[in-house]
C-alpha positions in Angstrom: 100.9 123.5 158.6 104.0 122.5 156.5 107.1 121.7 158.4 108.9 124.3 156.1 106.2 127.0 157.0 106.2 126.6 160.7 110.3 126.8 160.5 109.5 130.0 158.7 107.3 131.4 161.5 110.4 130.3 163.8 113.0 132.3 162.0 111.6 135.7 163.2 109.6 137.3 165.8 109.3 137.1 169.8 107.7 133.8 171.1 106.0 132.9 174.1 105.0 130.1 176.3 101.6 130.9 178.2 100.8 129.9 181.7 98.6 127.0 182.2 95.7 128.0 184.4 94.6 126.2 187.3 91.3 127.0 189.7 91.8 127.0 193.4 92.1 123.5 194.0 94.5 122.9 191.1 92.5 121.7 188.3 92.6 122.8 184.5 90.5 125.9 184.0 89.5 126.1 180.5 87.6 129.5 180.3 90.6 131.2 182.4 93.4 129.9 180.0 90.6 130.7 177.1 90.6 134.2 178.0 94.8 134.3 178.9 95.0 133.4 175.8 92.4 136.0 173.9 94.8 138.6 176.1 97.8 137.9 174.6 97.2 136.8 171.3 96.4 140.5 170.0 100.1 141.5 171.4 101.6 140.0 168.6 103.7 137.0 169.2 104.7 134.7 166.1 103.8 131.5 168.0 102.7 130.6 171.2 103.7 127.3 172.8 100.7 125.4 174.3 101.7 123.2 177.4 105.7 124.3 177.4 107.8 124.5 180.4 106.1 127.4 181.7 103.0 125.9 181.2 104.0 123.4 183.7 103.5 120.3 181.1 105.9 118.0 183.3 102.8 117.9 186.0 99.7 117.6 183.5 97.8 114.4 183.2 97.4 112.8 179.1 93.3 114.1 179.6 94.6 117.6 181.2 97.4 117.8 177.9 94.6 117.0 175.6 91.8 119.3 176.7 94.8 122.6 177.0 95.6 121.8 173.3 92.2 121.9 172.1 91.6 125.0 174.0 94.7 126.9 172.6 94.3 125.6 169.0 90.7 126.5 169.3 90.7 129.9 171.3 93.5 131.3 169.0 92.6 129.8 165.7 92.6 132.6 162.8 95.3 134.8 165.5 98.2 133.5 166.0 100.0 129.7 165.4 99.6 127.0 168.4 102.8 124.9 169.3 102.6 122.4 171.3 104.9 120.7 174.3 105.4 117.3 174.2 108.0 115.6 176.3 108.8 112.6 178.8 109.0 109.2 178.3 109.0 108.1 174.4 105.8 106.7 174.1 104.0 109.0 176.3 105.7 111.8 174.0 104.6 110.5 171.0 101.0 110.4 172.4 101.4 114.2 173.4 102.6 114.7 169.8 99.6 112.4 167.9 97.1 114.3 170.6 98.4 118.0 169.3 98.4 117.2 165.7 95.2 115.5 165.6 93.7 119.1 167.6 94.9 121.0 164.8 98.7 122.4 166.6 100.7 123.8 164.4 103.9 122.0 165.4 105.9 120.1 168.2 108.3 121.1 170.5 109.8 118.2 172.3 110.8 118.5 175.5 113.5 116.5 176.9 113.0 112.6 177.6 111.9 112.0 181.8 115.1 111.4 184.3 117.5 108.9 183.2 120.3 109.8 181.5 120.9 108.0 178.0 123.6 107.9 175.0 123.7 110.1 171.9 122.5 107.0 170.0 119.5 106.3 172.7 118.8 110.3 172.3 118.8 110.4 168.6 116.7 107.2 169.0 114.1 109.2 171.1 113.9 112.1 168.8 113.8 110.4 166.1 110.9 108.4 166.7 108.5 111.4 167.7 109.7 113.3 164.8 108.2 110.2 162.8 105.1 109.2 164.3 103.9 113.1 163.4 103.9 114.6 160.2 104.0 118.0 162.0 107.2 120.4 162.3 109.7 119.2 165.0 111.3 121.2 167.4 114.0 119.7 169.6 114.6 121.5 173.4 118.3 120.7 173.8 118.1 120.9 178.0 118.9 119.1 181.0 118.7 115.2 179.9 118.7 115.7 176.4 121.3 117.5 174.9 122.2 116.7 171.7 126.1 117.2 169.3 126.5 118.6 166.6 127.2 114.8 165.1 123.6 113.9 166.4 121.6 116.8 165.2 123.1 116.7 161.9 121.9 112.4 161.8 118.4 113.5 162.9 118.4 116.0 160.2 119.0 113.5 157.9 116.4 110.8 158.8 113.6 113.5 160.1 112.8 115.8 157.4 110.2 117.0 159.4 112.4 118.2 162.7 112.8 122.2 161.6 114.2 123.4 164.5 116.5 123.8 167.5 115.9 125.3 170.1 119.1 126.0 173.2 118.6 125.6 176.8 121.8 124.6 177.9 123.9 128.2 177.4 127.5 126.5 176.4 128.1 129.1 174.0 131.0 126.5 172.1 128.0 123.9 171.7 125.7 126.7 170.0 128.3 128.0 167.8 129.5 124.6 166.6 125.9 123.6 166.4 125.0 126.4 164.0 127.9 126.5 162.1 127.4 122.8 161.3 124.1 123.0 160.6 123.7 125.9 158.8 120.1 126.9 157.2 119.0 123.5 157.9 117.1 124.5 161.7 115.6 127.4 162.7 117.4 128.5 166.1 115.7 129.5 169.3 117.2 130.9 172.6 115.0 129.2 175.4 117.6 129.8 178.4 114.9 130.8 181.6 114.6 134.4 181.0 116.0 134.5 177.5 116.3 138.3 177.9 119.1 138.3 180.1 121.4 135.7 176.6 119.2 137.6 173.8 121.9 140.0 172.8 124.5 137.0 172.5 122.5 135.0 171.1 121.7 137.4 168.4 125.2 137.2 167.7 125.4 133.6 167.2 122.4 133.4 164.6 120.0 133.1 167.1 117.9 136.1 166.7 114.5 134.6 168.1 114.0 133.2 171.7 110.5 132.5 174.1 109.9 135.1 176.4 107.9 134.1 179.5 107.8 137.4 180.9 105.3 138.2 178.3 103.0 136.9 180.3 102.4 139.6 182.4 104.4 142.5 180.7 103.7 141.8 177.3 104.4 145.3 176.0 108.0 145.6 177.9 109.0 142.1 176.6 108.2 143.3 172.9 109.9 146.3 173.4 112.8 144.7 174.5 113.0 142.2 171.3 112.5 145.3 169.2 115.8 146.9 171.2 118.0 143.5 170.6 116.7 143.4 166.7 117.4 147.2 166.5 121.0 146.6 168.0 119.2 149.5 170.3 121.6 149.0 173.7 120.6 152.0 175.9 117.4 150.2 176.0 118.3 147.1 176.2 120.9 148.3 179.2 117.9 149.9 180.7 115.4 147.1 181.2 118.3 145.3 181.9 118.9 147.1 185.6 116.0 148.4 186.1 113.7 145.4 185.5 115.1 142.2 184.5 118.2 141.7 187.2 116.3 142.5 190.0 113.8 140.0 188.6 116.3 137.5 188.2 117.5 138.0 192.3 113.9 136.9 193.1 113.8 134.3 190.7 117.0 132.9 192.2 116.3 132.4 195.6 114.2 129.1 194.8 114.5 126.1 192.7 111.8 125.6 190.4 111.1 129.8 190.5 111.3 130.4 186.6 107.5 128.7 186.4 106.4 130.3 190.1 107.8 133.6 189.6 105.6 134.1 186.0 102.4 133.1 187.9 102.9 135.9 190.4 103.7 138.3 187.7 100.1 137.5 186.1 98.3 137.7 189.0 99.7 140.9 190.1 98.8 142.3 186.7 94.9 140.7 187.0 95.2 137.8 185.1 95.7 135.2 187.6 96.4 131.5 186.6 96.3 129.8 189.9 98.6 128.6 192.2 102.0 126.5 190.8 101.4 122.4 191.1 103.5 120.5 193.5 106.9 120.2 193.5 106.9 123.4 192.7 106.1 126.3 195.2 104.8 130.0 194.9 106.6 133.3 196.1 106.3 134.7 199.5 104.4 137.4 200.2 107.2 139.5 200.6 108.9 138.5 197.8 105.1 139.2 195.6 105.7 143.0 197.0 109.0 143.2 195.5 107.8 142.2 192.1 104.8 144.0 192.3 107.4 147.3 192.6 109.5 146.2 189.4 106.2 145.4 187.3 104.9 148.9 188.4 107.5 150.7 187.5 107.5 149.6 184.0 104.0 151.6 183.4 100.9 150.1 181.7 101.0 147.0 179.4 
């Protein structure tokens, strides 16, 4: 796919980030992500992102990232486009990025650089040299280590033709504005706060009408029908999923680190697609807290 296309796919549309599903003793299982996949594609998403944060890519092996790209390119080809993760250490990114584009993905988004800290220079550095060992569509994840200016996005643009798109997970409102206003037409803009619901109207109103849902997971239906509300400028329901669902999701959510990956897993296996447990360091809910979840996701109705 050309860059220009898969900014195009980014420009509208609800996006997703499937779960990464694991058997019983934590390995990859390829026929269960196969068929999470065959679930959700018919929904209709405009991209799903292969590997992302809620796929849990910062515990997966190079032969694990491989074998999940293959799967989703393969599972959902002729559906629904294929994006996928790629992040850590420079090299090992651009090795995730190679990987994807030779199994057919339809673009990159890079997550941010391992645990050191570094300059704007060492950052544009980083991006920069994904962005050109790919010819795929780039996608920068402006989060936690990496978190680009306005000056540096606007030097990447310059030397990366291929790096279409932005995407914000920081939630400095000043930094998005400037960002976009500097920019301009140049990216295609992505919310990608953990449960982007809660930002989407705000966002919206920034130029930033498209964000990853990871609650479409497990209530695929709901999460479309609140992007419809926040395109439809449609606040009563908005307002309502807002207190009836996603705030008392967001009190579970809360009470752990690490509980925006753990929190999605329950929600799938309490609607009968179940991924697995969560990889260490990270930790599943308590049973207590999987009852109280279970109630919100009832409520809702059917997906």
């Amino acid at each position: 796919m050309h860059p220009q296309d898969l900014k195009q796919i980014m420009s509208d549309g609800l996006l997703s980030f499937p779960l990464t599903d694991f058997d019983s003793e934590g390995n990859f299982n390829a026929a269960g992500y196969a068929n999470r996949l065959e679930w959700l594609a018919p929904y209709g998403a405009s991209a799903l992102f292969a590997a992302g944060g809620t796929g849990e890519f910062f515990s997966l092996t190079g032969d694990e990232y491989a074998k999940i790209i293959r799967t989703a390119v393969d599972t959902c080809r002729g559906k629904v486009p294929i994006i996928a993760g790629a992040g850590g250490p420079t090299r090992f990114a651009i090795q995730c990025a190679q990987e994807a584009q030779r199994a057919g993905a339809h673009g990159i988004l890079l997550l941010p650089h391992y645990l050191t800290e570094a300059s704007q220079e060492g950052l544009v550095a980083h991006v920069e040299q994904v962005c050109n060992s790919v010819s795929s569509g780039v996608i920068v994840y402006n989060r936690n280590v990496c978190k680009l200016t306005p000056d540096s996005l606007a030097t990447l643009a310059d030397r990366c033709p291929n790096l279409i798109g932005f995407k914000d997970g920081v939630g400095d409102i000043e930094l998005m504005m400037s960002i976009y206003l500097k920019m301009g037409e140049r990216f295609a803009y992505l919310g990608g706060l953990p449960t982007a619901e809660v930002y989407a109207a705000a966002y919206k109103a920034l130029g930033t009408p498209v964000y990853s849902s990871a609650v479409f997971n497990f209530i695929p239906r709901t999460a479309l029908q609140f992007y419809h509300a926040v395109a439809a400028d449609d606040h009563a329901t908005q307002h309502r999923l807002l207190k009836d669902f996603f705030m008392p999701y967001l009190e579970i959510r809360n009470r752990s680190q690490g509980y925006a990956v753990s929190i999605v897993k329950a929600g799938a296996k309490i609607v009968g697609h179940d991924a697995g447990p969560v990889r260490a360091p990270l930790t599943d809910l308590k049973p207590a807290e999987m009852e109280q979840l279970s109630a919100l996701i009832t409520a809702l109705g059917p997906q």
